[in-house]
N, CA, C and O atoms as a GROMACS GRO file, in nm:
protein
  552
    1UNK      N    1   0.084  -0.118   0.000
    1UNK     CA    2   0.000   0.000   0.000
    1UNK      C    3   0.089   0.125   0.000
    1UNK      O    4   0.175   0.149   0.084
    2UNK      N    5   0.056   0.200  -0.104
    2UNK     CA    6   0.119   0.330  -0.084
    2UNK      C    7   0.073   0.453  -0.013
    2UNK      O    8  -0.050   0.466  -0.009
    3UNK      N    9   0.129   0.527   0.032
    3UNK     CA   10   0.066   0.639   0.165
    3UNK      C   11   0.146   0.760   0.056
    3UNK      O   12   0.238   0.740  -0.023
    4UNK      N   13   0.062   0.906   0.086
    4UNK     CA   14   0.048   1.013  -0.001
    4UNK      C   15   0.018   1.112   0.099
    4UNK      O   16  -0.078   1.105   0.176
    5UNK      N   17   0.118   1.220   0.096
    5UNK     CA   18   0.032   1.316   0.209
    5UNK      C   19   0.100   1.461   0.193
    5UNK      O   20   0.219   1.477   0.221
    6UNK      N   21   0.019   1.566   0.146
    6UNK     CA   22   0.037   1.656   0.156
    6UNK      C   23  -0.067   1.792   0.236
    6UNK      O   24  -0.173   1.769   0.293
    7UNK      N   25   0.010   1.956   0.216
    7UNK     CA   26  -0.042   2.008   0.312
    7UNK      C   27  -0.075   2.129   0.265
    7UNK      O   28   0.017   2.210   0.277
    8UNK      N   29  -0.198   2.183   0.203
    8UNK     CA   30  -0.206   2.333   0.136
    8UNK      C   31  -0.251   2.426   0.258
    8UNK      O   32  -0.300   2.394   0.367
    9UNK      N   33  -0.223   2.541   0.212
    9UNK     CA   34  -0.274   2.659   0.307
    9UNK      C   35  -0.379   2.789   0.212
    9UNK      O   36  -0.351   2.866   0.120
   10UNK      N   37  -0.483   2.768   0.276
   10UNK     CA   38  -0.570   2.896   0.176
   10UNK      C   39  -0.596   2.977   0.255
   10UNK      O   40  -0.622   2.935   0.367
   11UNK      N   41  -0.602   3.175   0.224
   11UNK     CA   42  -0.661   3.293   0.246
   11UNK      C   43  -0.773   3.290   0.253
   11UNK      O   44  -0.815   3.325   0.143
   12UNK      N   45  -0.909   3.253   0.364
   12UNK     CA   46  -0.985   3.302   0.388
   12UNK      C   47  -1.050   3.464   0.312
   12UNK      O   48  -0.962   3.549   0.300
   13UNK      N   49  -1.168   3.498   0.273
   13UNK     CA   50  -1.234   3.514   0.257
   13UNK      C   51  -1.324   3.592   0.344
   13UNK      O   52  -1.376   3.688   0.286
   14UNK      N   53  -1.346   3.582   0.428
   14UNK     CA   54  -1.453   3.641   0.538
   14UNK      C   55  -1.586   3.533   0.574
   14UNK      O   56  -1.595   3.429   0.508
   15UNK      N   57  -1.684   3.562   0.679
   15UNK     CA   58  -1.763   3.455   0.724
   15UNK      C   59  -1.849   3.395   0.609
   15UNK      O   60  -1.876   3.460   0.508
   16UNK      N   61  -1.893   3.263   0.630
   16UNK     CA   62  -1.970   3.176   0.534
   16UNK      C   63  -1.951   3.220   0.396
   16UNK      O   64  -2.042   3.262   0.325
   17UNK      N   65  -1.792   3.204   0.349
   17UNK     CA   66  -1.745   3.200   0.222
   17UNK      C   67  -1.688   3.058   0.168
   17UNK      O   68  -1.595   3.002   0.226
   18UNK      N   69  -1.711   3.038   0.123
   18UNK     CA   70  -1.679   2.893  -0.013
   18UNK      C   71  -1.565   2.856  -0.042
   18UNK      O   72  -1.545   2.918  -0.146
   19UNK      N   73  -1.466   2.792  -0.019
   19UNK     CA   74  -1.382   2.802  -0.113
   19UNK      C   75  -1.356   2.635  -0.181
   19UNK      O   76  -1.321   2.536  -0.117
   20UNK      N   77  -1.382   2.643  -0.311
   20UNK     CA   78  -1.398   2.546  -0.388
   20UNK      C   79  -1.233   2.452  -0.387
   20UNK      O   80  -1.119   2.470  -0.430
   21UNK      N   81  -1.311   2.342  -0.306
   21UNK     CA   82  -1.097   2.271  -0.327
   21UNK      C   83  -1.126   2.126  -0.422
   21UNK      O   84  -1.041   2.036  -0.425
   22UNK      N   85  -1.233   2.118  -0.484
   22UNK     CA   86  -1.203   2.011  -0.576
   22UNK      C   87  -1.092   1.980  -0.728
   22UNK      O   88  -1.075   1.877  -0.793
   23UNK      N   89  -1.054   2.069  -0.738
   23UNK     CA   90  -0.955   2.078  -0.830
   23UNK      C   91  -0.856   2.085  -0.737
   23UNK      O   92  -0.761   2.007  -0.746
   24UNK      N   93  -0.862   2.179  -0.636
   24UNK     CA   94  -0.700   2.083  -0.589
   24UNK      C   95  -0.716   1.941  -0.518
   24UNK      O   96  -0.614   1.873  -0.523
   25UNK      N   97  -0.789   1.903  -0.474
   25UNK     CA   98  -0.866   1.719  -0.476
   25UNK      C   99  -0.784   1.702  -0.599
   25UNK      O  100  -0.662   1.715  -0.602
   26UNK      N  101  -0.852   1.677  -0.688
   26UNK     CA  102  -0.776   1.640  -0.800
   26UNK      C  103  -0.636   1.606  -0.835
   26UNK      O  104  -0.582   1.501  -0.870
   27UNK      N  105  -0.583   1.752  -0.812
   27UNK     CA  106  -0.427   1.752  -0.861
   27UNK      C  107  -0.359   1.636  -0.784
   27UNK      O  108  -0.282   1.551  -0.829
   28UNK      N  109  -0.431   1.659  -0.592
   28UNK     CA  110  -0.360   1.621  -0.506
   28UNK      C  111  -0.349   1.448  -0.536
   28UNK      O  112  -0.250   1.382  -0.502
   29UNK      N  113  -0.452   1.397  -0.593
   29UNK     CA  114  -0.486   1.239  -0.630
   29UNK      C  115  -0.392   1.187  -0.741
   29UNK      O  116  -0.326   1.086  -0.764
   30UNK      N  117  -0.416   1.302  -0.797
   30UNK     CA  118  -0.345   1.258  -0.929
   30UNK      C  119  -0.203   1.256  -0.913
   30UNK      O  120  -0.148   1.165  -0.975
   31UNK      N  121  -0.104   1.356  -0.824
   31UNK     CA  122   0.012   1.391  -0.804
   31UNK      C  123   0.077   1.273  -0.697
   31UNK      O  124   0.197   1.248  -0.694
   32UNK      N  125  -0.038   1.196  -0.598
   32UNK     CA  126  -0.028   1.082  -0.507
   32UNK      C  127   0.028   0.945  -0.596
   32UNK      O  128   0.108   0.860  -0.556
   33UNK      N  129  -0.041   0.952  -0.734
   33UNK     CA  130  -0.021   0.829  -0.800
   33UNK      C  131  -0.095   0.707  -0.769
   33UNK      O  132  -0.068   0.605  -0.832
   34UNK      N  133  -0.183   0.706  -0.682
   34UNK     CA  134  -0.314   0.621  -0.636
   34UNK      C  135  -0.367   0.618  -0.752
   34UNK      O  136  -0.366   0.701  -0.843
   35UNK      N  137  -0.436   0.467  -0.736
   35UNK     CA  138  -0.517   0.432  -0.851
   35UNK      C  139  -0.632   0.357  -0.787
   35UNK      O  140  -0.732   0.327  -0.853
   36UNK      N  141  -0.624   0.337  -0.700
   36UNK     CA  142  -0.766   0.277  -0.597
   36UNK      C  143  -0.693   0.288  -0.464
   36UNK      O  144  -0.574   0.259  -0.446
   37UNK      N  145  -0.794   0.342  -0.360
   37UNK     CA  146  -0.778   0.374  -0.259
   37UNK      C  147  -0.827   0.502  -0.242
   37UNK      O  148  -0.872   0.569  -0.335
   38UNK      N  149  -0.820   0.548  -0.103
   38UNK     CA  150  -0.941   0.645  -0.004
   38UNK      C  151  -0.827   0.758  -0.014
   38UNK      O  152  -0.708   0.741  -0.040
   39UNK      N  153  -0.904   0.893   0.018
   39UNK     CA  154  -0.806   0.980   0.052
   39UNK      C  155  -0.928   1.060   0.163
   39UNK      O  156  -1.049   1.082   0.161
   40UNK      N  157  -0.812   1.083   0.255
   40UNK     CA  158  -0.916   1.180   0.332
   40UNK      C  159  -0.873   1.324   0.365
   40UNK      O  160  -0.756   1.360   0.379
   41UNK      N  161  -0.954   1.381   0.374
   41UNK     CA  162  -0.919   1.572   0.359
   41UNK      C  163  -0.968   1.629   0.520
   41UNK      O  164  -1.068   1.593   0.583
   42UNK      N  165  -0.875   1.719   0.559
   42UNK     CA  166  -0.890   1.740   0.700
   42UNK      C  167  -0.847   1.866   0.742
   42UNK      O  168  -0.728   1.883   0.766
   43UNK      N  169  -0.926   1.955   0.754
   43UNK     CA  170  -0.949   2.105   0.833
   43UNK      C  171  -0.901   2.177   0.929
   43UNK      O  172  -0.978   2.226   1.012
   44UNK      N  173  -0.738   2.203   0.939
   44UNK     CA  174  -0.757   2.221   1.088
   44UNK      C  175  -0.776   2.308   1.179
   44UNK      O  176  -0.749   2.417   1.129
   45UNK      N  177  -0.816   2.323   1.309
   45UNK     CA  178  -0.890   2.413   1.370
   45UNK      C  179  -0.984   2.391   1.406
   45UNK      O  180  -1.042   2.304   1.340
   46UNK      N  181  -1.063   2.449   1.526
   46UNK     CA  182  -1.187   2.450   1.609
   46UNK      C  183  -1.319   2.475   1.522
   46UNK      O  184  -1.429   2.425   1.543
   47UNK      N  185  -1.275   2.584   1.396
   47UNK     CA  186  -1.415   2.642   1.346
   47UNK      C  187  -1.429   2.647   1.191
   47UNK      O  188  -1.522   2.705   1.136
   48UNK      N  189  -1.307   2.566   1.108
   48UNK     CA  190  -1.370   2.554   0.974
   48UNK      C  191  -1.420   2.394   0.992
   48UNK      O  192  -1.412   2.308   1.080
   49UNK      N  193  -1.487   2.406   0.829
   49UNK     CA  194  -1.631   2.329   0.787
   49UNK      C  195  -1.538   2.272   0.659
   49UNK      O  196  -1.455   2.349   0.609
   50UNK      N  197  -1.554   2.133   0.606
   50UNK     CA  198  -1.560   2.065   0.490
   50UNK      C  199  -1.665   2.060   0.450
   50UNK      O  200  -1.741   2.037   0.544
   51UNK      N  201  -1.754   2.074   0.290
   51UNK     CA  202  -1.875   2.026   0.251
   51UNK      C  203  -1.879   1.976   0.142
   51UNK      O  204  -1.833   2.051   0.056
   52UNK      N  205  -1.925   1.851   0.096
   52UNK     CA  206  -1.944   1.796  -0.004
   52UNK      C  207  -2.086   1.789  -0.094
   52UNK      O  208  -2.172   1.702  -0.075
   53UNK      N  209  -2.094   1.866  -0.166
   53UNK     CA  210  -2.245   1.865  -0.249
   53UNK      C  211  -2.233   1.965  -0.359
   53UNK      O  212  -2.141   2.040  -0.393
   54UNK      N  213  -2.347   1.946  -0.401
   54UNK     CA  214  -2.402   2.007  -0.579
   54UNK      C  215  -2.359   2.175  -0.532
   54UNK      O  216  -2.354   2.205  -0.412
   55UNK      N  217  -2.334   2.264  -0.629
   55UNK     CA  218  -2.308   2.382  -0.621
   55UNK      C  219  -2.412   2.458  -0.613
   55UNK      O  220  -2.419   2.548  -0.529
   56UNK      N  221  -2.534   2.423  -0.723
   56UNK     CA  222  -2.651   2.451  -0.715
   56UNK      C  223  -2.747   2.449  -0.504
   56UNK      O  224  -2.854   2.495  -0.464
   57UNK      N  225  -2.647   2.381  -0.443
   57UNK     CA  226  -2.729   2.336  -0.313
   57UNK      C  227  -2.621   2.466  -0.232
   57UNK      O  228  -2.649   2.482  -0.114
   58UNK      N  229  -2.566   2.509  -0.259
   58UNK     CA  230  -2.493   2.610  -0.162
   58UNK      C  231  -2.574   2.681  -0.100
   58UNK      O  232  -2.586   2.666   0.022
   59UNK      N  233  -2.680   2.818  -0.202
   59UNK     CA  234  -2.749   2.859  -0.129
   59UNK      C  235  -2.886   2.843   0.015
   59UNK      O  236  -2.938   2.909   0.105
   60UNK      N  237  -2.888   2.716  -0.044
   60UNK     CA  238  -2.965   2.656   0.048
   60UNK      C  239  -2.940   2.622   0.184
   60UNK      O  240  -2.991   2.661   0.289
   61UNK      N  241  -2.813   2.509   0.147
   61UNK     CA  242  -2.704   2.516   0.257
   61UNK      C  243  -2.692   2.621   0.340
   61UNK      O  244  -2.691   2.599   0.461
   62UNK      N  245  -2.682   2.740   0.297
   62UNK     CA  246  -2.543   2.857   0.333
   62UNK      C  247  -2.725   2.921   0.449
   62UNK      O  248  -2.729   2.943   0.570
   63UNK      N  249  -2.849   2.932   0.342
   63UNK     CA  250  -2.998   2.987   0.429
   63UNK      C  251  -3.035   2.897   0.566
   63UNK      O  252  -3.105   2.919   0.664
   64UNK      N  253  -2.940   2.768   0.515
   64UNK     CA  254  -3.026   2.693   0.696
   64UNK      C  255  -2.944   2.726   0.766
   64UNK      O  256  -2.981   2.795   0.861
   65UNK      N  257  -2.767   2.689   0.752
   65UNK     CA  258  -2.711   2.681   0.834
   65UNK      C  259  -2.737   2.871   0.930
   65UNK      O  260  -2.761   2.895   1.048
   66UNK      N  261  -2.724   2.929   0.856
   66UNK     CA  262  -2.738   3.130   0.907
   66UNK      C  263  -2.883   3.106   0.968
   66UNK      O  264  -2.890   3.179   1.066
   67UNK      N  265  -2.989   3.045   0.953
   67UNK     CA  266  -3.142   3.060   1.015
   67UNK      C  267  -3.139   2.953   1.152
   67UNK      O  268  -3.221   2.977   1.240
   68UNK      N  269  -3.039   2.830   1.171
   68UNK     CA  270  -3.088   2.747   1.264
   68UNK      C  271  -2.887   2.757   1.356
   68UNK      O  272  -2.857   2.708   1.464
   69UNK      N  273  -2.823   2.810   1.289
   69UNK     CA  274  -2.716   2.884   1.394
   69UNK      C  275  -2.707   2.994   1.352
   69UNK      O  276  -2.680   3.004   1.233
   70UNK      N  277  -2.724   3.110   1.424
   70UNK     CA  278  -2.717   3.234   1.370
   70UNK      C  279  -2.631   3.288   1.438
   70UNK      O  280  -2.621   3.249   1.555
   71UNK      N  281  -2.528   3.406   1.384
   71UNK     CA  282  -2.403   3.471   1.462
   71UNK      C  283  -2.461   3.537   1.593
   71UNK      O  284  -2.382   3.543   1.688
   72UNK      N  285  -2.601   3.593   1.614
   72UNK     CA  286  -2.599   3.624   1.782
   72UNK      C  287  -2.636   3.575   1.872
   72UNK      O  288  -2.671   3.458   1.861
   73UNK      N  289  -2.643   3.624   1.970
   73UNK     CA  290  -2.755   3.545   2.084
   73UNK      C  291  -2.652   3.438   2.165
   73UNK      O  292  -2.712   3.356   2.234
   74UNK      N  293  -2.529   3.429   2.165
   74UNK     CA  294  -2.454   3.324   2.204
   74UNK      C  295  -2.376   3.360   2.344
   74UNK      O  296  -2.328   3.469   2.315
   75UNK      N  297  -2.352   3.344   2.423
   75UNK     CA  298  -2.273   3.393   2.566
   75UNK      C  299  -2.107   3.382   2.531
   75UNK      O  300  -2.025   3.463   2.574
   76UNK      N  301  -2.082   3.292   2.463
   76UNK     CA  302  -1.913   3.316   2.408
   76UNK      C  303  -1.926   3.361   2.285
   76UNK      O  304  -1.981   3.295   2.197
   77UNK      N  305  -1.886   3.459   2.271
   77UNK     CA  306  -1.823   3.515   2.153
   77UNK      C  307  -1.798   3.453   2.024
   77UNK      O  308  -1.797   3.538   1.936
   78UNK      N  309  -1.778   3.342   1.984
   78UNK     CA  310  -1.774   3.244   1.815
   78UNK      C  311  -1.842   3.129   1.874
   78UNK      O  312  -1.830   3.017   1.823
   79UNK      N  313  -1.909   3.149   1.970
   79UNK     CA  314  -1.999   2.974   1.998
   79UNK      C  315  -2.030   2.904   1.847
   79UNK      O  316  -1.966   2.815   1.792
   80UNK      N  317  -2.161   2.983   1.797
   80UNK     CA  318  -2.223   2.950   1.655
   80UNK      C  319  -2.080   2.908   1.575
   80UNK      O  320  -2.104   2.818   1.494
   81UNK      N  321  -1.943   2.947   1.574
   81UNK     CA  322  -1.887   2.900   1.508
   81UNK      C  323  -1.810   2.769   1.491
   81UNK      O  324  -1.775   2.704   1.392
   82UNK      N  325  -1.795   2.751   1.654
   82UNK     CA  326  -1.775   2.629   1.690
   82UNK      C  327  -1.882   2.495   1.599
   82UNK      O  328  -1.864   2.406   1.516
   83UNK      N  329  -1.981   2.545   1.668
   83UNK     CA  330  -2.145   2.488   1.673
   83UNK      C  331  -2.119   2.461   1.503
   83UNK      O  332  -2.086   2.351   1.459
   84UNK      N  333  -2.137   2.561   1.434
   84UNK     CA  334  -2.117   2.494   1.258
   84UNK      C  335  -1.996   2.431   1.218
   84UNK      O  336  -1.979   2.350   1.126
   85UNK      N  337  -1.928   2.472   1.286
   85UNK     CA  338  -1.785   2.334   1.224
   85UNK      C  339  -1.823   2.204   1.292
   85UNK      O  340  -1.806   2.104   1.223
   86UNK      N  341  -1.861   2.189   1.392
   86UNK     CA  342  -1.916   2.045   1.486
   86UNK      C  343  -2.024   1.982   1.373
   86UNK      O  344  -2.008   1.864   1.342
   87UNK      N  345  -2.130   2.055   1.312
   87UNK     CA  346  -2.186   1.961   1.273
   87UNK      C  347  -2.179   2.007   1.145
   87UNK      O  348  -2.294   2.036   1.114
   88UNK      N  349  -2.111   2.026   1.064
   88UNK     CA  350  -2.049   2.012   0.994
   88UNK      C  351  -1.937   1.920   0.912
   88UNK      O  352  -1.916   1.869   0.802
   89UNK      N  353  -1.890   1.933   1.026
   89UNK     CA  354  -1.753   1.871   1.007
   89UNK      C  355  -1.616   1.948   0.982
   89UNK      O  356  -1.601   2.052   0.916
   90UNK      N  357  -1.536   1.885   1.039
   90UNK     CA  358  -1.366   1.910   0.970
   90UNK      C  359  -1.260   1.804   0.842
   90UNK      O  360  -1.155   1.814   0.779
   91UNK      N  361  -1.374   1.702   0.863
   91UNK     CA  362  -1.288   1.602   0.777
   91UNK      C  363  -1.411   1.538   0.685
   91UNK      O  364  -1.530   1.542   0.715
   92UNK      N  365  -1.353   1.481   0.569
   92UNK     CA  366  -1.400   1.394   0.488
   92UNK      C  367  -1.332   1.271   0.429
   92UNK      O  368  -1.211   1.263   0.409
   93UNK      N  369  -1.402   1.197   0.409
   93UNK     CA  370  -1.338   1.051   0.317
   93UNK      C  371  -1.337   1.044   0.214
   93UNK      O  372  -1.454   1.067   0.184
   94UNK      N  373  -1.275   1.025   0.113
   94UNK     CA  374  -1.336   0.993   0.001
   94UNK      C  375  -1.304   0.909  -0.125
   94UNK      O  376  -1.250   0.971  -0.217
   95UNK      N  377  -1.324   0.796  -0.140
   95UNK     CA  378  -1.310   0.714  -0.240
   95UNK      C  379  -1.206   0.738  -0.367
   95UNK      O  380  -1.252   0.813  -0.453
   96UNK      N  381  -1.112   0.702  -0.385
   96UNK     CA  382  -1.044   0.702  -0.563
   96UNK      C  383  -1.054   0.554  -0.611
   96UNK      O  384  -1.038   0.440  -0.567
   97UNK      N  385  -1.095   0.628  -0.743
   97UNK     CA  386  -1.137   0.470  -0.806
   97UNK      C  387  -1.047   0.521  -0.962
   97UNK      O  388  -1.052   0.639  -0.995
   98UNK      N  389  -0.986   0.441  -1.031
   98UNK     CA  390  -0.940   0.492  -1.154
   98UNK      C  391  -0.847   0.596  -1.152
   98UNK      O  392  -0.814   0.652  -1.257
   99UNK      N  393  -0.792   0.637  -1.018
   99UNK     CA  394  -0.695   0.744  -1.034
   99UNK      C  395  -0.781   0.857  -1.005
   99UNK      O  396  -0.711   0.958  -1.016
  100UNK      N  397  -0.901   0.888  -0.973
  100UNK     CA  398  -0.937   0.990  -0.980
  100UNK      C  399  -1.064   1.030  -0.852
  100UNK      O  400  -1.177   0.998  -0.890
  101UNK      N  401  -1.061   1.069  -0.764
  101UNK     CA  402  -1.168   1.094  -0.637
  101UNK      C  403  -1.323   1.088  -0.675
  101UNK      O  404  -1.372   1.163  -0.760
  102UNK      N  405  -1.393   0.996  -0.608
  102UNK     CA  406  -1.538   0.972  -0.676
  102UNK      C  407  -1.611   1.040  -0.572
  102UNK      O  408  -1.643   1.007  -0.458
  103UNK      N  409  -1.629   1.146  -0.642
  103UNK     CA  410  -1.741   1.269  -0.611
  103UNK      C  411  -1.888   1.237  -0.621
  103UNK      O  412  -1.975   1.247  -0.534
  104UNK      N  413  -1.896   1.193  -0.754
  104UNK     CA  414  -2.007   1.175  -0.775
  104UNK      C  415  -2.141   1.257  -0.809
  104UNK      O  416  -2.261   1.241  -0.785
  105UNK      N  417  -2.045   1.373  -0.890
  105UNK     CA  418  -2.146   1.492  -0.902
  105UNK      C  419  -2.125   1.612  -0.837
  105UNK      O  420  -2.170   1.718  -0.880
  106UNK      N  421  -2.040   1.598  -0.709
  106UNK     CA  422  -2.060   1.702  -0.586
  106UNK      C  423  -1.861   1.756  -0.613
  106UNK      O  424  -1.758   1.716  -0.667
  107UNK      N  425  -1.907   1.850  -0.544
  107UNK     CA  426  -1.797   1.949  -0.513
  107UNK      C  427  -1.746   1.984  -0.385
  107UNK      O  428  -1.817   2.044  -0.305
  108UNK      N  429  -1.614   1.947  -0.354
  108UNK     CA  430  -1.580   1.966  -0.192
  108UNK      C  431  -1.519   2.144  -0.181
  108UNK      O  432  -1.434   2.187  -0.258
  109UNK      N  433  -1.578   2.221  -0.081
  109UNK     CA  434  -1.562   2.329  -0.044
  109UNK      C  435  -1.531   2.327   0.068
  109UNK      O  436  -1.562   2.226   0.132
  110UNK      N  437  -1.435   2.473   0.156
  110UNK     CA  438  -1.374   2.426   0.213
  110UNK      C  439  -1.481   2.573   0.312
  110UNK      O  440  -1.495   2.686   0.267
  111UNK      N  441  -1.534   2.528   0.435
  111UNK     CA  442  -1.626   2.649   0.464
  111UNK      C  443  -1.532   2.716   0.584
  111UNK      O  444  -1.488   2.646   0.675
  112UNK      N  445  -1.499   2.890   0.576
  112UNK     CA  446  -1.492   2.946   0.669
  112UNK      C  447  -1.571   3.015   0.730
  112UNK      O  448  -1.615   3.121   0.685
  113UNK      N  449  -1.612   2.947   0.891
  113UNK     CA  450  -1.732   3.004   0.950
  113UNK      C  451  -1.739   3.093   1.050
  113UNK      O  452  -1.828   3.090   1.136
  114UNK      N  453  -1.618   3.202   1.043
  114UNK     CA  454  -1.573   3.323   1.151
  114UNK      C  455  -1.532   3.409   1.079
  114UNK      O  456  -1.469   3.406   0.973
  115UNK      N  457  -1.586   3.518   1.166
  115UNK     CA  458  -1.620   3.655   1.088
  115UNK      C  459  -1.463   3.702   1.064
  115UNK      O  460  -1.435   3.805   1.126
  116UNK      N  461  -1.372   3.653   0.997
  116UNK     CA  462  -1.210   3.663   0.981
  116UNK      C  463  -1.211   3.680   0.820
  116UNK      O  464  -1.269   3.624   0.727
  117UNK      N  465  -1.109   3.793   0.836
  117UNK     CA  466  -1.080   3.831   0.664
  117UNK      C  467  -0.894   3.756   0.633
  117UNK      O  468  -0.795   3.775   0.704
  118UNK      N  469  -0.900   3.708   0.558
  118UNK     CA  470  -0.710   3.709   0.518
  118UNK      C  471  -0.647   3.611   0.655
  118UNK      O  472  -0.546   3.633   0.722
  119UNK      N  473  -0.743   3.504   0.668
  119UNK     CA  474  -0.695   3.434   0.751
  119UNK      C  475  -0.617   3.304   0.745
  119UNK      O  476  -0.693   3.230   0.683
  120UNK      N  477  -0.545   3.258   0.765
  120UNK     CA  478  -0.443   3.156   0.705
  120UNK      C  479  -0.521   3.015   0.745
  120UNK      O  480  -0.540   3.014   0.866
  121UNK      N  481  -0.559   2.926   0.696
  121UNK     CA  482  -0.626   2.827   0.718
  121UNK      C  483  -0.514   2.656   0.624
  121UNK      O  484  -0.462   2.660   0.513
  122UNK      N  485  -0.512   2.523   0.729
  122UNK     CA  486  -0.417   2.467   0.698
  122UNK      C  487  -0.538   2.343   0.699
  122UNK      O  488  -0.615   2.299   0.784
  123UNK      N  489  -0.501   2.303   0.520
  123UNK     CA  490  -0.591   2.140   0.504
  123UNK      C  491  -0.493   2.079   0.480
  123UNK      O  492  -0.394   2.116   0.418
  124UNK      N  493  -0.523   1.945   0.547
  124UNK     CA  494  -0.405   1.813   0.523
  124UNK      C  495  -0.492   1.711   0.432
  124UNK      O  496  -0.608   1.672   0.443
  125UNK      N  497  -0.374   1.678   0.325
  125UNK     CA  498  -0.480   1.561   0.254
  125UNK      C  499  -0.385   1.418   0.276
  125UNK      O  500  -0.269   1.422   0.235
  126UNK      N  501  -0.433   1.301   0.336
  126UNK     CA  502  -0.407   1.180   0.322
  126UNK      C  503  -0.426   1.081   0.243
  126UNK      O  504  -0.534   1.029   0.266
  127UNK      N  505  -0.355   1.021   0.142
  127UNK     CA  506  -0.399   0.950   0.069
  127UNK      C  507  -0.357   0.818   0.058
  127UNK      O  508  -0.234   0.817   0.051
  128UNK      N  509  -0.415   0.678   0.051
  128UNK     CA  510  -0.365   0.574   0.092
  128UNK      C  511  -0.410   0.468  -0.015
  128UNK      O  512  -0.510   0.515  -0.069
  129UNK      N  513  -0.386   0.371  -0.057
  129UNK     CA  514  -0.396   0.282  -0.137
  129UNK      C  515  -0.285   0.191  -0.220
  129UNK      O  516  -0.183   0.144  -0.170
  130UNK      N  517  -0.339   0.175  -0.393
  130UNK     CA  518  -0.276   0.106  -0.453
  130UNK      C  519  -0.233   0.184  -0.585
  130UNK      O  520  -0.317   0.266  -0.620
  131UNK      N  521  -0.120   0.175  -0.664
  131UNK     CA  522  -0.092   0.257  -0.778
  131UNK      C  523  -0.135   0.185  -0.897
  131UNK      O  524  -0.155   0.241  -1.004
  132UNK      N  525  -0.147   0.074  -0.878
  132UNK     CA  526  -0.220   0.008  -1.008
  132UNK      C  527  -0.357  -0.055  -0.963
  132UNK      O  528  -0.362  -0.069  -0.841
  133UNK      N  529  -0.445  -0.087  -1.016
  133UNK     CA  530  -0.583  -0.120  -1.079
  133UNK      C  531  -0.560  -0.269  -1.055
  133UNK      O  532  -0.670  -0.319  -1.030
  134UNK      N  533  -0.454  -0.371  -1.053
  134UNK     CA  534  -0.448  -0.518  -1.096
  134UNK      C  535  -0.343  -0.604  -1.009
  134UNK      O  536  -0.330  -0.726  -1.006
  135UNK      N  537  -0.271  -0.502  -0.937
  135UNK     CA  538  -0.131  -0.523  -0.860
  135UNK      C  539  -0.208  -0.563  -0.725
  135UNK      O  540  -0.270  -0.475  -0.666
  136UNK      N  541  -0.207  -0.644  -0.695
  136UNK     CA  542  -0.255  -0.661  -0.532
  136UNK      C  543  -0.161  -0.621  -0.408
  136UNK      O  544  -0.206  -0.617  -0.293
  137UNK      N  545  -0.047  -0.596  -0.435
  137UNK     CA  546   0.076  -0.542  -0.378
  137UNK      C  547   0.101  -0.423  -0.426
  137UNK      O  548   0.204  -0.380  -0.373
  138UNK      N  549   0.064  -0.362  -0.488
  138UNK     CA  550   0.102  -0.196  -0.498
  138UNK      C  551   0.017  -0.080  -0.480
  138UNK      O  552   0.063   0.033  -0.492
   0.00000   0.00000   0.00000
């Protein structure tokens, strides 16, 4: 089994902004040399969000999460932010089949959920498997 692991850093944006990391998914799979096997993507910090889904579903997304955690009303100061990375999430799994991450339609974004502009944010991607399709040893 081969192991793959690298570490990007992205500029934040400001609160409940998007940032689209499926193309670097991609590169990162493709640059691993996996050809079957999982890779998993991981957030780090108390208060960003991973999300996996249709682009078309953002706004929707973006109207519940702001209506059923909303930035006030909280006794600590970034509670709600905590609160949306918790159920949210910080990490994901995700399948490579053919060399290439099976999405399945959807798009992984990377959510920052604190009111922070130009903030340095660190994803780790793990990637683990086989480099050939037929090799039961590689």
């Amino acid at each position: 089994m081969r192991v793959f692991s690298t570490e990007i850093e992205i500029i934040t944006r400001g609160p409940m902004k998007y940032f689209d990391l499926t193309s670097i998914l991609h590169d990162v799979v493709l640059e691993s040399g996996i050809k079957l096997g999982i890779v998993d993507i991981h957030a780090v910090g108390a208060t960003p969000a991973l999300i996996q889904t249709k682009n078309e579903v953002l706004d929707y997304l973006d109207g519940f999460i702001k209506t059923y955690i909303p930035i006030t009303g909280w006794k600590h100061g970034n509670a709600y932010a905590h609160l949306r990375s918790t159920l949210l999430g910080t990490h994901k799994r995700i399948p490579i089949i053919n060399g290439a991450p099976l999405l399945g339609g959807t798009r992984l974004y990377f959510l920052e959920t604190r009111p922070v502009h130009n903030h340095r944010r660190k994803i780790i991607f793990l990637v683990r498997g086989k480099n050939s399709l037929t090799d039961k040893n590689k």
